[in-house]
N, C-alpha and C positions, 0 to 999 in steps of 0.2 A: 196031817197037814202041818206044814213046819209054822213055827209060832213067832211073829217079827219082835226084835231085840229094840226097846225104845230107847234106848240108850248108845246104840249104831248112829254114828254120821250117817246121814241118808247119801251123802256120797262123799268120798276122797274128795279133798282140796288138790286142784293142780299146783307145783312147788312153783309154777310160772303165773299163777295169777296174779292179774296187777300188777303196779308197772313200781308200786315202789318197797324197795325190800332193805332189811340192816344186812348189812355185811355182818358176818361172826367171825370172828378171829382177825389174824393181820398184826400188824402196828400199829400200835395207839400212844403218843408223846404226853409225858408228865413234865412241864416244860415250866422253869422259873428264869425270869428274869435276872441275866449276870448286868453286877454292880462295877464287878470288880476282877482280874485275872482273864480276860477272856480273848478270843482272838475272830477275827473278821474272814472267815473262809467261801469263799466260792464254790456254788454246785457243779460248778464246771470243773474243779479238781475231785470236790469231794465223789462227786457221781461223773467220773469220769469214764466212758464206752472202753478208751483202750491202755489204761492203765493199769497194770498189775494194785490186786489190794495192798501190799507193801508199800509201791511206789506212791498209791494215796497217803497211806498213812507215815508213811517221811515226808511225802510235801507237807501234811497238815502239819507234822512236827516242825520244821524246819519252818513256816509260816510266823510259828505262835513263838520262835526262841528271839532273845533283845538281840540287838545290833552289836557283833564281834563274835558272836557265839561261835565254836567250833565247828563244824559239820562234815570234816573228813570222813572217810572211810575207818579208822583207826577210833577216832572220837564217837562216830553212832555204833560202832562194831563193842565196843565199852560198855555203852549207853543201853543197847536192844540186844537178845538174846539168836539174834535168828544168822550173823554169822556175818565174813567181809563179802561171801562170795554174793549173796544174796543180795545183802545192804546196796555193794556194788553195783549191779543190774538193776536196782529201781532206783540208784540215782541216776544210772545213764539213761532211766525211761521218762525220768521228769527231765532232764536237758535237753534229749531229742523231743520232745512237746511243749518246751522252752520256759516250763516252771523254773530252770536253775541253770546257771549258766558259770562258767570259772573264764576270771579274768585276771591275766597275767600283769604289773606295772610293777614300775621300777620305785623304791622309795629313798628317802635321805641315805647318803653313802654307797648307792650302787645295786644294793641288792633288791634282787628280783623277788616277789612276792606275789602268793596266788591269793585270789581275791574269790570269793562264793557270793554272787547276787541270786536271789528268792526272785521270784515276780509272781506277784499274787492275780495280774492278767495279763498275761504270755503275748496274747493276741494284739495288745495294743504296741508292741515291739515287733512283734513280725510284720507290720502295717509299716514301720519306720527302716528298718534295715531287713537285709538276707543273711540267713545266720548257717553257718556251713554244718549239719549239724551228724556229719560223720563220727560216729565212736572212737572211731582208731585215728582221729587226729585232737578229741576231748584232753582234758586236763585231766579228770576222772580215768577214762581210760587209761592216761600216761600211770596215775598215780595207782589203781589198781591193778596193773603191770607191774608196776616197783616191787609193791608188797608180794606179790605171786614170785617173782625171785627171790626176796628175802625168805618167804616161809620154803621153798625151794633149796635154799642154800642151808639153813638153818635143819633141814630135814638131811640133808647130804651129811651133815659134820656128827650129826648124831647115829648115822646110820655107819659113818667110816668108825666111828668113836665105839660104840657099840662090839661092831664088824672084830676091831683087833683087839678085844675081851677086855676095855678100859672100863673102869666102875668108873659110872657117868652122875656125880651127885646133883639133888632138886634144885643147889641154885646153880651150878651149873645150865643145868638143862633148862631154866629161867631165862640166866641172860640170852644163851644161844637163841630162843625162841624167841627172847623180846627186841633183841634188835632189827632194826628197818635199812641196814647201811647194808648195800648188796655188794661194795667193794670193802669193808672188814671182814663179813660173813666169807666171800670170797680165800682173805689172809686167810684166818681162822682152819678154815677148810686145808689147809694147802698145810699149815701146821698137824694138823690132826692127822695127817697120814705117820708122820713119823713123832709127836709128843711122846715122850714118856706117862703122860696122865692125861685125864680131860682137862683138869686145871692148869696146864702148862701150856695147853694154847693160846690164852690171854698172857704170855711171859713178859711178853712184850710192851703191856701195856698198864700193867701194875708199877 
């Protein structure tokens, strides 16, 4: 006859009894109080449904920088490591949702100048005007277009330069790559078929 173990729960506990249970694991916030450096973000961007995680975390950037800051394409591509083409598409995802918006105005003497407004709630602006909020007529768009020819053009001149056996030296290969001007790049290119060196297609301008 088998001999009872007094030290057996007389029965399993069900994992569902009673109604009140700890959660184990998860998130749990070690949260101090800022004095000083801090910035005022909305759960509406930061937990935002259809946001790229990128596009969040350049709005929150772009939220927390002072008044003049840069925020190009050029300027965050500097700044973050993840690239123009990227940076590009989450800031066109925060315009189309109306975190950012480029505004064109003219200043003393004439010139035109683009303008970058943040809006920390998007919604209270879409309730005031209709904001036309097509890509391909963005200032963004326009401006990540530029750079797509430049690095385009800039890739042509080193591939022709390359192509007719020219030793292509680092700063060379520098400036080519760091200019933004798609009507130099253009020259340049148009030199580079017949230069005698890579360095002789800047001849003109030394």
């Amino acid at each position: 006859m088998d001999t009872e173990n007094p030290s057996a729960p007389p029965c399993a506990e069900s994992r569902n009894a009673g109604k009140n249970h700890t959660r184990v694991g998860g998130l749990t916030h070690e949260n101090a109080r800022h004095t000083t450096r801090f910035t005022v973000i909305g759960n509406h961007l930061a937990q935002h449904r259809e946001l790229s995680l990128l596009a969040i975390g350049l709005g929150v950037h772009i939220q927390s920088l002072p008044k003049g800051a840069r925020v190009d394409i050029k300027a965050l591509t500097a700044r973050f490591p993840e690239g123009s083409t990227r940076i590009a598409a989450g800031l066109r995802e925060l315009e189309a949702h109306g975190y950012l918006r480029r505004e064109r105005s003219r200043i003393r003497g004439g010139r035109m100048v683009t303008r970058t407004v943040s809006c920390n709630q998007p919604g209270l602006r879409r309730n005031l005007v209709a904001v036309d909020l097509s890509p391909y007529k963005s200032c963004i768009f326009e401006e990540f277009r530029d750079e797509g020819r430049a690095q385009r053009g800039a890739e042509d001149i080193l591939l022709v330069l390359n192509a007719r056996g020219l030793d292509v030296s680092d700063e060379v290969r520098e400036r080519v790559t760091g200019c933004d001007d798609p009507d130099l790049l253009r020259h340049w290119l148009t030199r580079a078929v017949t230069a005698p060196s890579a360095e002789a297609i800047f001849a003109e301008q030394e």
